[in-house]
N, C-alpha and C positions, 0 to 999 in steps of 0.2 A: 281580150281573152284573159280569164284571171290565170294566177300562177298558178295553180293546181292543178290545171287544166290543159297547161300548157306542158305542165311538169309531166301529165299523166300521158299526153299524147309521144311525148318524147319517150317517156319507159316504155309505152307497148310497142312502137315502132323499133328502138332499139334492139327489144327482148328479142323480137321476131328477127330483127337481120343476122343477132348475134349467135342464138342458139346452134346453130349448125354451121358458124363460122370457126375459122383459124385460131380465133382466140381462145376459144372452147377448148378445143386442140394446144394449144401451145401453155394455157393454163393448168391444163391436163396432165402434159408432159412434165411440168416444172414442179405439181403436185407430189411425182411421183417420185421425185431424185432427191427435194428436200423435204424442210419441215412446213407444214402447211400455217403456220401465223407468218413467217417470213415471206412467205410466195404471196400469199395475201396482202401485205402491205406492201409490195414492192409493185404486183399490179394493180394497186389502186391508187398507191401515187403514179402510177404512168396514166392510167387510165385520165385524173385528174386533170392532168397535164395536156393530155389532147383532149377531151373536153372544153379546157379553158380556150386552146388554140383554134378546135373547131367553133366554138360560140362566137371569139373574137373576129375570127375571119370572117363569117357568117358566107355569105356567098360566095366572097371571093376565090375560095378555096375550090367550089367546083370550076372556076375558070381558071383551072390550071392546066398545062396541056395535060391530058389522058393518058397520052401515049407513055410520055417521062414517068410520071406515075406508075403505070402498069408495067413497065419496063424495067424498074427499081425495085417495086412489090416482088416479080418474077423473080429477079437476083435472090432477093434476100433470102423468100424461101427454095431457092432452088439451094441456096448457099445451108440453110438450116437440115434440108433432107441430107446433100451429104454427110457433114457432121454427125447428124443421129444417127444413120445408119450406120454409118462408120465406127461410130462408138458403138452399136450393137451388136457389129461383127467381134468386138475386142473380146477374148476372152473373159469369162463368168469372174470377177472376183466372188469370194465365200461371202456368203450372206452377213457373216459376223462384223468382217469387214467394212463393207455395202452401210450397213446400219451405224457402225463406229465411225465411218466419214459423215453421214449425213447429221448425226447429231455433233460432229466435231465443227460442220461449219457456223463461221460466226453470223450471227443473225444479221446486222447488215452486210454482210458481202451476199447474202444469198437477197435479200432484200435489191440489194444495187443490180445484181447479175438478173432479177429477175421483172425486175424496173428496165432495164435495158432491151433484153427480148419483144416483152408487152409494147413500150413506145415504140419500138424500130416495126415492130408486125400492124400496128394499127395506121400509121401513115398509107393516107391512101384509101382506106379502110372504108368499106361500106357506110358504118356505124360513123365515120371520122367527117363523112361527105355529109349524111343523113342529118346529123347533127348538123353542120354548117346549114343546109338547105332549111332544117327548122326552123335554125334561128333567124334565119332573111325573113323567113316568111311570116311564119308568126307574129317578129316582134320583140318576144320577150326574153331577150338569150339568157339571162339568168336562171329563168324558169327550165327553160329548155337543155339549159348546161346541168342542173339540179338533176331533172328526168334520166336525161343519157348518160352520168354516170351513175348514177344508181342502179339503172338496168345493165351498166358493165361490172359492176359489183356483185351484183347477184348472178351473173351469166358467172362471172369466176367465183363465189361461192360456192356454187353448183360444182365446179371442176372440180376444187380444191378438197370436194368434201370427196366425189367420187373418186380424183387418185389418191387421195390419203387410206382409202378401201382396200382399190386394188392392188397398192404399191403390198401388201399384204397375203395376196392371193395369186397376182400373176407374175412372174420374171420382169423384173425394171427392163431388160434386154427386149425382150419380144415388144411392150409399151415402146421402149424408143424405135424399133426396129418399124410397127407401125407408122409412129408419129413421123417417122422419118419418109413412109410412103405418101404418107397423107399429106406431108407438106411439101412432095413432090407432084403430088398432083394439086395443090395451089399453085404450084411455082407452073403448070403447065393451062391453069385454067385462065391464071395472068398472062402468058404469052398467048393465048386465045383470044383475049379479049383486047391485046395489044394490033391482033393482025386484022380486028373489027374496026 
């Protein structure tokens, strides 16, 4: 199979698991708290980074147990829904404010902070198995590494452009107060898949 080929099946496969995934969600949230070139380079070095992991393991990684997996995903976001919410309940700061932090953070700590989230929420990851199984199979894990993250680049362009909008139009607070539901019900859709 040539690389283009290989690249291409790997973007449409990706595009589709990612779209209505967690990371959608979690690139979403991160849009809307900072500045959108920092969010953006912080998940696309993660994204990278499991990329490279999932290509190099290639198969290996779906023979991992399930359960461990699914049971560590569950944590994390059940750990991330509290948090959000939590913070949602906290009293409004003034808008003036809200704005004067996010532009006061320095580009890589918001870069680091949001490199952190991204890699810790994609282990395990649809997209993170997907990729491995690709690459066994096809053959060409370069090609395949190439595809998958470009289609997590674009799945988080997509975000970044949307909460850079809404951060605009609707309360940072209700955004988290959501994201915080949403990623309670990840955290409940992994313990689902854990008792499978």
């Amino acid at each position: 199979m040539t690389f283009l080929a290989a690249a291409a099946i790997a973007f449409g496969v990706i595009v589709l698991v990612e779209l209505p995934d967690k990371t959608l969600v979690a690139t979403l949230v991160l849009s809307t708290r900072y500045r959108p070139r920092p969010v953006l380079v912080g998940v696309a070095a993660a994204f990278a980074l499991q990329c490279a992991i999932a290509v190099t393991a290639g198969s290996v990684i779906t023979l991992l147990p399930r359960r461990a997996v699914e049971a560590v995903v569950a944590a994390l976001f059940a750990i991330g829904a509290v948090l959000l919410i939590r913070e949602s309940l906290e009293p409004d700061d003034d808008d003036v404010e809200l704005a004067e932090h996010r532009e006061s953070r320095p580009f890589w700590r918001i870069v680091l902070t949001c490199f952190g989230v991204l890699f810790a929420a994609e282990w395990g990851d649809a997209s993170q198995l997907a990729t491995a199984s690709l690459a066994a199979r096809i053959g060409n894990p370069f090609a395949v590494g190439v595809g998958a993250f470009t289609a997590l680049v674009v799945v988080a362009g997509l975000a970044v452009f949307i909460g850079a909008k809404l951060r605009s139009r609707i309360r940072p607070k209700l955004i988290q107060r959501c994201a915080g539901f949403a990623f309670a019900g990840f955290a409940a859709f992994a313990l689902v898949q854990l008792a499978f």
